[in-house]
C-alpha positions as CSV (number, residue, x, y, z in Angstrom):
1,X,-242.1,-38.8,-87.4
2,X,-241.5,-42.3,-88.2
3,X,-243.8,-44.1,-90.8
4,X,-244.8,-47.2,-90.2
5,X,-243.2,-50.3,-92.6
6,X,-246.6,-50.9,-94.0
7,X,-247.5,-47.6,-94.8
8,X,-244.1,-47.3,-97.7
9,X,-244.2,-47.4,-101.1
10,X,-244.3,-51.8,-101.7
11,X,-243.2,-53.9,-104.6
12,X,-240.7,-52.5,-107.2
13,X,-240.3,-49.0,-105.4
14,X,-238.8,-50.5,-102.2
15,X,-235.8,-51.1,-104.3
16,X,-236.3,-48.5,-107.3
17,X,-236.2,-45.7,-105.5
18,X,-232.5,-46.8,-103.3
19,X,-231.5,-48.0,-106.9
20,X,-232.1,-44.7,-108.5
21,X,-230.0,-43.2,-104.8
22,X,-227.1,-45.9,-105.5
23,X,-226.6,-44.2,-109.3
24,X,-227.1,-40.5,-108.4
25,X,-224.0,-41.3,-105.8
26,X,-222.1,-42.9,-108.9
27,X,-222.7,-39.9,-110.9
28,X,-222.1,-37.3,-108.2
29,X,-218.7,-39.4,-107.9
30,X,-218.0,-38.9,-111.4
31,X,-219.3,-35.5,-111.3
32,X,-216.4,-34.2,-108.9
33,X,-213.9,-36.1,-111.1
34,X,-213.6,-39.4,-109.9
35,X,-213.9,-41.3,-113.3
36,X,-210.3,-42.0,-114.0
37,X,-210.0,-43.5,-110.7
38,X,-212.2,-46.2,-111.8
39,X,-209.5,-47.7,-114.0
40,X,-208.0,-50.5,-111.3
41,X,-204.8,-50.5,-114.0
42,X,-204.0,-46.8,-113.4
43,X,-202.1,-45.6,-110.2
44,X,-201.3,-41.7,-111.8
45,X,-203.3,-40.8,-108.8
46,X,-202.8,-42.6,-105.6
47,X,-201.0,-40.1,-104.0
48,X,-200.2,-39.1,-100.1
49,X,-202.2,-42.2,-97.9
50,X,-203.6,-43.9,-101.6
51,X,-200.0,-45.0,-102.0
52,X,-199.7,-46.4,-98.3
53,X,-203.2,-48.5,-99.0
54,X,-201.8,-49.4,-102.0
55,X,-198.7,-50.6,-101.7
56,X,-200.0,-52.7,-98.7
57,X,-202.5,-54.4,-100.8
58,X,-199.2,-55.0,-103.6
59,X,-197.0,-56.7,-101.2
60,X,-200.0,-58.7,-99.2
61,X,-201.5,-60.3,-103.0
62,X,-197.6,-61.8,-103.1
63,X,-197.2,-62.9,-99.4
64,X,-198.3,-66.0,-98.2
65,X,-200.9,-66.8,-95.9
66,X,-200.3,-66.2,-92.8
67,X,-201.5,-65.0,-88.8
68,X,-202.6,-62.4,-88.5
69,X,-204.9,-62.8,-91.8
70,X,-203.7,-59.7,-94.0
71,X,-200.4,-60.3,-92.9
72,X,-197.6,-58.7,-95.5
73,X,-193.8,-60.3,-93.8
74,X,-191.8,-58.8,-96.8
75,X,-193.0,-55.0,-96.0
76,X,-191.2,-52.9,-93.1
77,X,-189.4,-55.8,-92.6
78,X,-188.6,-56.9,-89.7
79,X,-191.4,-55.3,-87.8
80,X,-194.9,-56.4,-87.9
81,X,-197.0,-55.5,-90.9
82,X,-200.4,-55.9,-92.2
83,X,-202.9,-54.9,-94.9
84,X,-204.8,-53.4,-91.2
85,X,-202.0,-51.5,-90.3
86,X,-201.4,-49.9,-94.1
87,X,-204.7,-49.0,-94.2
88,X,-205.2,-51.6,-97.3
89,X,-209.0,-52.5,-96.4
90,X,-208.7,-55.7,-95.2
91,X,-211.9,-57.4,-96.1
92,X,-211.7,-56.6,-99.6
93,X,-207.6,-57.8,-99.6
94,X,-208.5,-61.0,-98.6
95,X,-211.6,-61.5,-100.9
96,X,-209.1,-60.1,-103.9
97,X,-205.8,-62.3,-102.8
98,X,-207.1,-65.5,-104.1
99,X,-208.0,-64.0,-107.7
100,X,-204.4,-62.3,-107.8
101,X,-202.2,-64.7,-109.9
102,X,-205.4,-63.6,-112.8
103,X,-205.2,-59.5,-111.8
104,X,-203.1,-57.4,-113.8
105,X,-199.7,-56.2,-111.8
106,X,-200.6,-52.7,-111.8
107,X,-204.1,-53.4,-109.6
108,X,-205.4,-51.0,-107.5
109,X,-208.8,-51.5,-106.2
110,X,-209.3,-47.7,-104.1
111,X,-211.3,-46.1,-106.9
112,X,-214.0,-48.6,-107.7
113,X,-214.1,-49.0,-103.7
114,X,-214.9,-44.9,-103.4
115,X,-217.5,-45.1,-105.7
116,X,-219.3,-47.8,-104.3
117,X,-219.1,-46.2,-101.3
118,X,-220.4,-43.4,-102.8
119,X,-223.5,-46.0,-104.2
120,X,-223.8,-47.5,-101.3
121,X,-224.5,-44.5,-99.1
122,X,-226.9,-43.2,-101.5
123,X,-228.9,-46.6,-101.3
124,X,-228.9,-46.3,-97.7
125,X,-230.1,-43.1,-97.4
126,X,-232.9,-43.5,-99.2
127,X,-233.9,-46.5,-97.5
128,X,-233.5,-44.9,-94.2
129,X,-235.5,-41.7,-95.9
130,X,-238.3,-44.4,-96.4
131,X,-238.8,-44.4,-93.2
132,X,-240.5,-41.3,-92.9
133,X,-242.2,-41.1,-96.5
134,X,-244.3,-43.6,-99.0
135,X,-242.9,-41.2,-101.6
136,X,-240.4,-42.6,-104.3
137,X,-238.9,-39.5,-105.2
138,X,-238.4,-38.0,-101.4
139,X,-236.8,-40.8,-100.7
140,X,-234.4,-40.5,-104.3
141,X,-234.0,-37.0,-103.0
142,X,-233.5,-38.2,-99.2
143,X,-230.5,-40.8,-100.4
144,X,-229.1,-37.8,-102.7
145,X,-229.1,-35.9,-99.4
146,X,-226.6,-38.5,-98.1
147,X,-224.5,-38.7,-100.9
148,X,-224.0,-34.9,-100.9
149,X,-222.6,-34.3,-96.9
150,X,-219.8,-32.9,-97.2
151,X,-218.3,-35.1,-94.4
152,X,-218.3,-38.0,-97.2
153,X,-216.2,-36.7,-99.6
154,X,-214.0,-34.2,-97.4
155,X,-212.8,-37.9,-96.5
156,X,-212.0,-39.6,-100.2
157,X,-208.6,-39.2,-99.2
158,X,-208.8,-42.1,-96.8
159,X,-211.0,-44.6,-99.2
160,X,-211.8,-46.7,-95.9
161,X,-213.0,-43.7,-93.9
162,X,-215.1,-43.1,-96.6
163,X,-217.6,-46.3,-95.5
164,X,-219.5,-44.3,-94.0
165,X,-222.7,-45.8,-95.3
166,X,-222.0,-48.2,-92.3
167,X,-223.1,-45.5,-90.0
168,X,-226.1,-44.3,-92.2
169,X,-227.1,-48.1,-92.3
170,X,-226.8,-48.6,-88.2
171,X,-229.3,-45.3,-88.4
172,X,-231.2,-47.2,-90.5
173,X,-231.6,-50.0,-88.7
174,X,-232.4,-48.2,-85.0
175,X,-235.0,-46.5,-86.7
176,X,-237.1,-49.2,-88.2
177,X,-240.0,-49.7,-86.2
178,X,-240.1,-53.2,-84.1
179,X,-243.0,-54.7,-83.4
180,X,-242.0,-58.1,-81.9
181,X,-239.0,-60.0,-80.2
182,X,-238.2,-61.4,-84.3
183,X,-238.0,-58.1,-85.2
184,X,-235.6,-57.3,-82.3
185,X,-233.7,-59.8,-83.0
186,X,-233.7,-59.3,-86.6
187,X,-232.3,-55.7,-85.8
188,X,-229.5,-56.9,-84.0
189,X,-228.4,-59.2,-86.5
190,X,-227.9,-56.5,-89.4
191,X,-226.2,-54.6,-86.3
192,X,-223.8,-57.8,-86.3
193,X,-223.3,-57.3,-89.7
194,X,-222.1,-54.0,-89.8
195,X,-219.8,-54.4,-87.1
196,X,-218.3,-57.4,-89.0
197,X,-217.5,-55.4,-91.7
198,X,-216.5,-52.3,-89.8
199,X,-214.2,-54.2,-88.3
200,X,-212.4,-55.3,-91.1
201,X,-212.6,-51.7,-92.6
202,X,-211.6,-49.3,-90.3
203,X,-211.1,-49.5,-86.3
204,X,-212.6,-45.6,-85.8
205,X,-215.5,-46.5,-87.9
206,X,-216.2,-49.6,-86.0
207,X,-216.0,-48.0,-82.5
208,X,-218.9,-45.6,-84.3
209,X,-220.8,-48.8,-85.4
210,X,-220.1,-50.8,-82.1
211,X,-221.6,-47.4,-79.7
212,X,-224.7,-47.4,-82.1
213,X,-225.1,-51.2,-81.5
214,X,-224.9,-50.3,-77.4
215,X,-227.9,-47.8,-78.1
216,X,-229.8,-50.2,-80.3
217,X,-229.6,-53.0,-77.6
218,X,-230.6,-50.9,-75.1
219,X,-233.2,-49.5,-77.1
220,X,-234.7,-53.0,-77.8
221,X,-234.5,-54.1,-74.3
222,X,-235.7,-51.2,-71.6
223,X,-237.5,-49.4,-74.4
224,X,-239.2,-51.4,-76.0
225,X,-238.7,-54.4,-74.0
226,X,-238.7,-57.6,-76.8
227,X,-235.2,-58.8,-74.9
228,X,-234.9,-60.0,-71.0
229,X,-232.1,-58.6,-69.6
230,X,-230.4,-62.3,-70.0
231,X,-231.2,-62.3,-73.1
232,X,-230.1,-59.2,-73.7
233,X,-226.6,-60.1,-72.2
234,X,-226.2,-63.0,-74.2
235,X,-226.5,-60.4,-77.0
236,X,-224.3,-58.3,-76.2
237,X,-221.7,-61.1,-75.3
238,X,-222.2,-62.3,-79.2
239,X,-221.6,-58.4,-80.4
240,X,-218.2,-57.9,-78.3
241,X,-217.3,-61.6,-78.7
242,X,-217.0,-60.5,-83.1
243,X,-215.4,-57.6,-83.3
244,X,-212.8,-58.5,-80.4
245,X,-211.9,-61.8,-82.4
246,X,-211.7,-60.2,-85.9
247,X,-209.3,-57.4,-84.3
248,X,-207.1,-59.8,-83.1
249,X,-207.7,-61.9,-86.4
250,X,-206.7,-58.8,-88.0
251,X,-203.6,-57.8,-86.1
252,X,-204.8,-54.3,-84.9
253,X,-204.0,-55.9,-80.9
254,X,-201.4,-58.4,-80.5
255,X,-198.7,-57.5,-82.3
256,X,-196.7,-55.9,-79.7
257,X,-197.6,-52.1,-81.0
258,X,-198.7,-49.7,-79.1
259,X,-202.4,-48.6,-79.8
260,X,-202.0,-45.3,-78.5
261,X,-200.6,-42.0,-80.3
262,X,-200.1,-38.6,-79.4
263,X,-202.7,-35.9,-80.8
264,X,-205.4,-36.3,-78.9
265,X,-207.2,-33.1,-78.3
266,X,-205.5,-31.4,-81.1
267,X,-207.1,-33.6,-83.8
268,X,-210.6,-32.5,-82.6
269,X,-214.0,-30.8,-83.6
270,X,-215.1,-27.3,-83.0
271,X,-218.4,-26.7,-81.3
272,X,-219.6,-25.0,-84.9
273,X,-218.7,-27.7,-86.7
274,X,-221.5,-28.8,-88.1
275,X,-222.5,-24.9,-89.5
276,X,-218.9,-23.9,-90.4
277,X,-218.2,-24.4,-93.9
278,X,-214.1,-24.4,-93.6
279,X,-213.8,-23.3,-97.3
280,X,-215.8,-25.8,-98.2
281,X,-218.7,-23.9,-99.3
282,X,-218.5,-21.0,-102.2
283,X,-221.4,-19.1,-100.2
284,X,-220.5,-19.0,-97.0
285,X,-217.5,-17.9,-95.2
286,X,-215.6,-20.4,-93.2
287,X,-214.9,-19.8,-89.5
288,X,-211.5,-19.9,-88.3
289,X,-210.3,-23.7,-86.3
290,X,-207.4,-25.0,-84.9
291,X,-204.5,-26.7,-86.6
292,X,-205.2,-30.0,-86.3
293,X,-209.2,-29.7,-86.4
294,X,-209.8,-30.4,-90.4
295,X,-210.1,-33.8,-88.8
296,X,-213.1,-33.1,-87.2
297,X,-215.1,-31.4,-90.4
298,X,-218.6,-32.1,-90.0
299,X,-220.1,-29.2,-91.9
300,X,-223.8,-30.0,-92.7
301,X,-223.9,-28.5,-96.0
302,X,-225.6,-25.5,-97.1
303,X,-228.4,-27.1,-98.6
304,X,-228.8,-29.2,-95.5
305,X,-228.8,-25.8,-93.8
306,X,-231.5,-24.0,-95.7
307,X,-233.2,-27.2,-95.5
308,X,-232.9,-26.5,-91.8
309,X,-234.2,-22.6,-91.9
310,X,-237.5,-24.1,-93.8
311,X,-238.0,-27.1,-90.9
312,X,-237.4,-25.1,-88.2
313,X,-239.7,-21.7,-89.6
314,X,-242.5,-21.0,-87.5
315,X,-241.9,-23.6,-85.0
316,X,-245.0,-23.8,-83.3
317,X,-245.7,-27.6,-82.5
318,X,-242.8,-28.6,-83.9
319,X,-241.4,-28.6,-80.4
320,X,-243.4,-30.9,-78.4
321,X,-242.7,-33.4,-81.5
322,X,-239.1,-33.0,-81.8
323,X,-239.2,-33.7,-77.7
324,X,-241.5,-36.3,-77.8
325,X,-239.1,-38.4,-81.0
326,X,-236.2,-37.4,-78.6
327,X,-237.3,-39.1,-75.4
328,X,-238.6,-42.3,-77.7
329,X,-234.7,-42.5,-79.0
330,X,-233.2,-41.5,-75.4
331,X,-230.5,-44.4,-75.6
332,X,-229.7,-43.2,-79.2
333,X,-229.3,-39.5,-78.4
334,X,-227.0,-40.3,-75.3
335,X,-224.4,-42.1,-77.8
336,X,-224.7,-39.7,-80.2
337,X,-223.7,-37.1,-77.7
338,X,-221.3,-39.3,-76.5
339,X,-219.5,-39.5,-79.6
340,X,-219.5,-35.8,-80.3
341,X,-217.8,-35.2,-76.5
342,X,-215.2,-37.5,-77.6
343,X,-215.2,-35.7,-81.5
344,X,-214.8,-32.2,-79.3
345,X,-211.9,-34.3,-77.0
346,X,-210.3,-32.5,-74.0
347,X,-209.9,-28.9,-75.2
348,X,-213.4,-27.4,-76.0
349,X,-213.1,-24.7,-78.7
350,X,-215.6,-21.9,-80.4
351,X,-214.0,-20.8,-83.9
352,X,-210.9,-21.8,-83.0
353,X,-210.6,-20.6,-79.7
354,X,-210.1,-22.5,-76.7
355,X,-213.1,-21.5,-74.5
356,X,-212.7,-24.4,-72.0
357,X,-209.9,-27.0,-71.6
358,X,-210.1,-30.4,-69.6
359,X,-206.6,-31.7,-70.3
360,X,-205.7,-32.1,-66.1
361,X,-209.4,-33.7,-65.8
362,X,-209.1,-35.9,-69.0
363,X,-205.7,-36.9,-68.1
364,X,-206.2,-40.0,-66.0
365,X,-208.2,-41.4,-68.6
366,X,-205.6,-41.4,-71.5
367,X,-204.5,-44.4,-72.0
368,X,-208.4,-45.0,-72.9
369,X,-208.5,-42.2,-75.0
370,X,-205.4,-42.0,-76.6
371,X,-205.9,-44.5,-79.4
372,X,-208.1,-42.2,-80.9
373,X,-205.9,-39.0,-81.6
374,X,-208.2,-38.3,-84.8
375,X,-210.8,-37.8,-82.2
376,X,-212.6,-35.3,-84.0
377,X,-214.2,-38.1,-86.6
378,X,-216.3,-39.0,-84.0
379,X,-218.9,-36.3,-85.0
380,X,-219.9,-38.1,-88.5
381,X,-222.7,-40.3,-86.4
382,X,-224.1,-36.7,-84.8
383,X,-223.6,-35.1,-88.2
384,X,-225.9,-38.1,-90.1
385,X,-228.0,-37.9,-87.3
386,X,-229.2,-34.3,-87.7
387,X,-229.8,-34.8,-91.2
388,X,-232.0,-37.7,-90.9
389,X,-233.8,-35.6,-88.0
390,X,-233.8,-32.6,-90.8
391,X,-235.4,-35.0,-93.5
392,X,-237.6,-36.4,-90.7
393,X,-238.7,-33.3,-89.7
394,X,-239.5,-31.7,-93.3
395,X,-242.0,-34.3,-94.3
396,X,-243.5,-34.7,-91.0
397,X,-243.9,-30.8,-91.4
398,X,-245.4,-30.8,-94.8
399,X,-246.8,-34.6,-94.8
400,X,-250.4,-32.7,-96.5
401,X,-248.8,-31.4,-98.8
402,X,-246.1,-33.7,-100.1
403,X,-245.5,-31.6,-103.2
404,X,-243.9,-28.4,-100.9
405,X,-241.9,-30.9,-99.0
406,X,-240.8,-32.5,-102.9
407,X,-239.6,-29.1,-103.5
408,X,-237.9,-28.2,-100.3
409,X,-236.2,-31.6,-100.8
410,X,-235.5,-30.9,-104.6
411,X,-233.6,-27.4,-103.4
412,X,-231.7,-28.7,-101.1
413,X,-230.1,-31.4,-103.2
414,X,-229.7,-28.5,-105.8
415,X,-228.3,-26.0,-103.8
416,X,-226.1,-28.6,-101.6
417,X,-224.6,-29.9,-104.9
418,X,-224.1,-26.5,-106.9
419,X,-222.6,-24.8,-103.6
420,X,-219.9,-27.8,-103.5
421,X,-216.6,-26.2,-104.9
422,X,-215.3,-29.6,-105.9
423,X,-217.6,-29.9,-107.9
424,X,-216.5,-26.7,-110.2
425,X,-212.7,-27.4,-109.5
426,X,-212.5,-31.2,-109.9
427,X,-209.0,-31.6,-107.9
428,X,-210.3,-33.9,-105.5
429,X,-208.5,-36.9,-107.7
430,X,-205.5,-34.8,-109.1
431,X,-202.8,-36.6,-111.4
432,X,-199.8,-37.8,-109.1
433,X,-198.1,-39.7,-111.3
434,X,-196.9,-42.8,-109.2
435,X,-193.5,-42.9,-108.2
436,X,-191.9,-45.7,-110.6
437,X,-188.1,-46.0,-111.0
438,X,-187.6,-46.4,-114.4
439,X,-183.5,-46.6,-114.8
440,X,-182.2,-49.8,-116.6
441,X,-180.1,-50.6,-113.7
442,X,-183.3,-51.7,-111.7
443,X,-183.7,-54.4,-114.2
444,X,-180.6,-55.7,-113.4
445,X,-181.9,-56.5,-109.9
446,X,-182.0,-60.4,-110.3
447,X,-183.1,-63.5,-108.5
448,X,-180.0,-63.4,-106.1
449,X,-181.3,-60.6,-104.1
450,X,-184.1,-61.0,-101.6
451,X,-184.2,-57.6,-99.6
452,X,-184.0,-54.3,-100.5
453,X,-183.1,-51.9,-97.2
454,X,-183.1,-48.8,-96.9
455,X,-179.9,-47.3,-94.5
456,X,-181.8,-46.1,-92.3
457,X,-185.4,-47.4,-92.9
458,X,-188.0,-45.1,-93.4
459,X,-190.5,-44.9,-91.2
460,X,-193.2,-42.5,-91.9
461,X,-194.1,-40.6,-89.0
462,X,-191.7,-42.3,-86.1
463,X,-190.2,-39.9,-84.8
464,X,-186.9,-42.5,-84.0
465,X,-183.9,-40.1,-84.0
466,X,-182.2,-43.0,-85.3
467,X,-184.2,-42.8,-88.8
468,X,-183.4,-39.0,-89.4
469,X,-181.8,-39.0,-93.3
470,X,-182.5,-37.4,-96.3
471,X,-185.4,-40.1,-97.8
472,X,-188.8,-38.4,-98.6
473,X,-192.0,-39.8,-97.7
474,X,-192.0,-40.4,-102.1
475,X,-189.1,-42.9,-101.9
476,X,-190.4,-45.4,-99.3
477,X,-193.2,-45.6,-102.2
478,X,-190.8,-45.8,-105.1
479,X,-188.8,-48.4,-103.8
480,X,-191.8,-50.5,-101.8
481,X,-193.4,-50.1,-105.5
482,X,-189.9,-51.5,-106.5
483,X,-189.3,-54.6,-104.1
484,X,-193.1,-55.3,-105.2
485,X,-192.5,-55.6,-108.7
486,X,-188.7,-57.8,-108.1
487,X,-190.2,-59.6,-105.8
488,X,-188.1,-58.6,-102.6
489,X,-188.9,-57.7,-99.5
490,X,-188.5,-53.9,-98.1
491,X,-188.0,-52.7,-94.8
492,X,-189.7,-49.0,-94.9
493,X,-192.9,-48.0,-95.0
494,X,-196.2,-46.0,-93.3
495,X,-197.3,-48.2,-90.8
496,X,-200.9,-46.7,-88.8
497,X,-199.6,-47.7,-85.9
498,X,-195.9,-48.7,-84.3
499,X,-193.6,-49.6,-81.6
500,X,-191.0,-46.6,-81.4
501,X,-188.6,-49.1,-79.0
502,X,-189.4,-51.6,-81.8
503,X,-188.4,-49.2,-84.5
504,X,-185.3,-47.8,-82.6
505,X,-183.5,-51.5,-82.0
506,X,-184.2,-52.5,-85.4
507,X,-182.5,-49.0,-86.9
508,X,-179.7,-49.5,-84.8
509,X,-179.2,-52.7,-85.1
510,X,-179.3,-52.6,-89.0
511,X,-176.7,-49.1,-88.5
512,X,-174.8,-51.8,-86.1
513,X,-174.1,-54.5,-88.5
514,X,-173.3,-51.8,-91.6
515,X,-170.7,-50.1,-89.1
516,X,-169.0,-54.1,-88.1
517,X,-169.3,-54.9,-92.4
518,X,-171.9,-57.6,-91.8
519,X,-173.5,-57.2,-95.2
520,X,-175.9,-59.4,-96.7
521,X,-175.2,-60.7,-100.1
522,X,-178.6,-61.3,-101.3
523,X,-179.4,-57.2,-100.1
524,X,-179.7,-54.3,-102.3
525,X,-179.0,-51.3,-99.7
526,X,-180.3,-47.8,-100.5
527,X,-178.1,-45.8,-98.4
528,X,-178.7,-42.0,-97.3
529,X,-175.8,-39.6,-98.2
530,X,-175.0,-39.3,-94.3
531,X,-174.5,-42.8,-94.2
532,X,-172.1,-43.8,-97.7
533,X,-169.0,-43.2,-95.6
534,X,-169.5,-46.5,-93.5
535,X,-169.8,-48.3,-96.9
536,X,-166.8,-46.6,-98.3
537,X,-165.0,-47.6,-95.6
538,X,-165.5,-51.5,-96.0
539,X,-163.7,-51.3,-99.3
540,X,-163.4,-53.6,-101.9
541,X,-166.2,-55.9,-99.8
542,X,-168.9,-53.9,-100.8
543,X,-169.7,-51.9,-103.8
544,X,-171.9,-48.6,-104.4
545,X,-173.2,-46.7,-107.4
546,X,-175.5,-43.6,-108.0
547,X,-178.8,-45.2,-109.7
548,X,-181.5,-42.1,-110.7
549,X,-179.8,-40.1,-108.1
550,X,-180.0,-42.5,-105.4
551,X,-176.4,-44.5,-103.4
552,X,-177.1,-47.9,-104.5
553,X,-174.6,-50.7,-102.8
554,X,-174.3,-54.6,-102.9
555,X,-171.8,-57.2,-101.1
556,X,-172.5,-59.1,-104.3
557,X,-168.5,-60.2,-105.5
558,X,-170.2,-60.8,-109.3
559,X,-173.4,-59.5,-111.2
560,X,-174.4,-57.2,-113.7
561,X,-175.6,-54.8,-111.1
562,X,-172.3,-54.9,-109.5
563,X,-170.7,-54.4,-112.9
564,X,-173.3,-51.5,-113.4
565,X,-172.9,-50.1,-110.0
566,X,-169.2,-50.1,-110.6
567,X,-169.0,-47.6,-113.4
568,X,-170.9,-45.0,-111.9
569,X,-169.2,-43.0,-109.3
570,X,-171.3,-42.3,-106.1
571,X,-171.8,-38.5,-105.7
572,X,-170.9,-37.0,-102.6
573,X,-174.2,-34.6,-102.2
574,X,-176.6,-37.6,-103.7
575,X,-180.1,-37.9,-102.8
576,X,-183.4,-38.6,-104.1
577,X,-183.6,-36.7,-107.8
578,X,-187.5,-35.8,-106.9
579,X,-188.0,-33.1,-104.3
580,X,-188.8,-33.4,-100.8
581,X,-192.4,-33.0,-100.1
């Protein structure tokens, strides 16, 4: 089903036609209300993990260079923290940080990154549909196909997840025929590529990536033997030799955190997942799924689905073919399946119910598995596999008469769009206005202070008994969005990963030094209701306010925070004004 290179569209259409895909993905982004996110000055919208990414990016633009690269000291201080473990897209970070003394303050870069995902995937997918058609418009339509799964922008919540164009690319390139040991070679090469930048993207997407290269290298060598076997080791030395330095370049290993989390098997895939709408659809009913499943989403889409009832009608012959492209991608198909065992994790489940569970036989291999709690991502490589079979399999069906296939194309884009309820709701990007503190008081916070803590830090999800208090996940962002903009350093935050020992000694030994009146001068403390008697108690050495309905104290003797601090009396009940989420 595969056309050969020669046999495409040449000259401008090679790159009209992925052009044209690129700005149907910028429009479709638009379309389902992304435009405002395209303002880098506006941050009325990063809510939930936007705020994490962004306020990692925030503090790293001000730190210094440092080791790990990404590296951001003054955020969850004193435990390790980069723009990798906040999420913060560390590739474009570092090709920002040197242009950051000229960006404005307010700078967010997650909504012009979206939409080029959203571009990027659509010129992708139609140079991978070019691979089965000469045709510019199937492969405009092909591309719209890909910018349309429902997998892509489920995930614009998570702007780095959203790269999925890496895996549509790594499709692309096992797919284009090989005719030499160059062109092998030259496959492996753009395989190197997009493991580079998975790596520096997102660690789930470059385990996707990294299992595609395996099938790719194994393709090229017992396949279609253009590699030796020494040669092909020497290759596959070079692509575990990248992505092993640019993790630890990164920070994701090596900073004494544990890479493991609990969740795995209950952040998983259903076996339906790819025909089970889960509300997504305004056609068809969604099937029930577990709890923690939404994580594995791969619905196809129901254009992609009626696209399927028209492949698949009358399947005489299509059979042996399907077979016969099967058996020539063998090393392919095994790591696709792969993926999707690991997407469906240790508990096997049919609509939500368990119909097989392999937790006693998975157990032993845990501490493998159990960095990837969100297992059930793993079924976006099976999910953009079966659609680039579909569109395979629909002009190889119809390849004598190009105009039917056109059409069958044309519907599916049209019905896969129009069924998409964010498209008629356009929440996917709802206003959160960012958390700013806006009391005078905070401009009172001058040079003299360094820190700002939190008493106890928060932690997002560390479950520490140490940290329990009455701070919201919305007032690590207020006052890391604070310490940003003073300059200071913070110790809460959402770190992806963590050391719970790590987090426990440094609570307690922060509770330890409040309790003996070791108080830093040069520290604003934030200080949870539970916790103002132990500042009361140190009397006239310390002094404590109520600032926008948080306990504010400093050690400070003089200041016009003091001063301010001084004339408000701290209320007994304070907390947080906004409420808890």
């Amino acid at each position: 089903m595969s056309a050969d290179l020669g046999s495409g569209v040449e000259g401008r259409w090679t790159w009209v036609a992925p052009l044209l895909a690129a700005v149907f993905g910028l429009l479709w982004y638009l379309a389902v209300g992304g435009g405002p996110t395209l303002d880098p000055t506006d941050l009325d919208w990063l809510g939930g993990d936007f705020a994490q990414h962004a306020l990692g990016w925030m503090h790293f633009r001000d730190a210094p260079w440092g080791f790990p690269l990404g590296s951001t000291p003054g955020l969850l201080r004193p435990l390790p923290m980069s723009v990798a473990f906040s999420d913060s897209n560390p590739w474009v970070s570092l090709a920002l940080k040197p242009f950051a003394h000229w960006l404005p303050r307010d700078f967010q870069f997650i909504g012009p990154w979206l939409a080029l995902c959203f571009m990027l995937q659509g010129w992708l997918g139609a140079r991978l549909t070019g691979l089965f058609t000469p045709s510019p418009v199937q492969r405009v339509l092909g591309g719209a196909l890909f910018v349309l799964a429902p997998v892509l922008l489920y995930r614009t919540g998570h702007d780095t997840l959203c790269a999925q164009w890496l895996l549509t690319g790594m499709l692309w390139v096992h797919l284009r025929p090989r005719a030499s040991t160059r062109d092998a070679w030259k496959a492996l090469g753009w395989a190197l590529l997009l493991n580079t930048l998975a790596s520096g993207i997102h660690p789930y997407l470059e385990v996707m990536v990294f299992a595609l290269t395996l099938s790719l290298l194994a393709t090229v060598t017992w396949r279609e033997h253009h590699l030796s076997r020494r040669a092909a080791a020497l290759a596959l030395a070079g692509l575990c030799l990248v992505p092993a330095a640019l993790f630890v370049a990164f920070g994701y290993v090596g900073q004494g955190v544990r890479s493991g989390s609990a969740g795995f098997g209950y952040f998983s895939s259903d076996l339906l997942t790819l025909v089970n709408p889960m509300d997504w659809s305004r056609v068809l009913p969604g099937l029930p799924t577990g709890r923690g499943q939404y994580e594995g989403f791969g619905y196809l889409g129901t254009g992609v689905l009626a696209l399927a009832a028209a492949a698949l009608w009358k399947p005489q012959g299509v059979g042996a073919q399907v077979r016969e492209r099967l058996r020539t991608h063998a090393p392919l198909v095994v790591v696709l399946l792969l993926l999707a065992v690991l997407a469906l994790s240790s508990v096997l489940t049919v609509a939500g119910v368990t119909v097989l569970s392999l937790r006693k036989a998975v157990s032993p291999l845990l501490p493998l598995l159990s960095p990837f709690r969100a297992s059930g991502r793993f079924i976006w490589p099976l999910h953009y596999a079966v659609l680039t079979g579909l569109l395979a399999l629909t002009l190889w069906r119809w390849r004598q008469r190009p105009a039917v296939a056109t059409g069958l194309l044309l519907g599916a884009v049209l019905l896969q769009s129009l069924d998409t309820a964010e498209l008629w709701t356009r929440n996917h990007f709802a206003v959160t206005p960012w958390p700013r503190l806006k009391a005078p008081e905070w401009a009172l916070v001058d040079a003299s202070y360094r820190h700002l803590v939190l008493v106890p830090p928060y932690v997002h999800l560390s479950e520490t008994p140490c940290l329990k208090s009455a701070f919201v996940e919305r007032d690590y962002v207020s006052f890391g969005d604070l310490a940003y903009r003073q300059g200071l350093t913070t110790n809460s935050g959402y770190p992806a990963r963590l050391s719970e020992a790590r987090v426990s000694e440094v609570c307690e030994a922060l509770l330890t030094d409040v309790s003996a009146g070791r108080l830093s001068p040069d520290t604003l403390y934030i200080v949870d209701p539970a916790r103002l008697e132990s500042f009361r108690r140190l009397g006239d050495a310390v002094t404590c306010g109520t600032v926008e309905g948080f306990q504010v104290c400093v050690a400070q003797r003089e200041g016009r925070l003091r001063e301010a601090l001084s004339r408000s009396a701290p209320s007994p009940m304070g907390t947080s004004v906004d409420t808890p989420r």
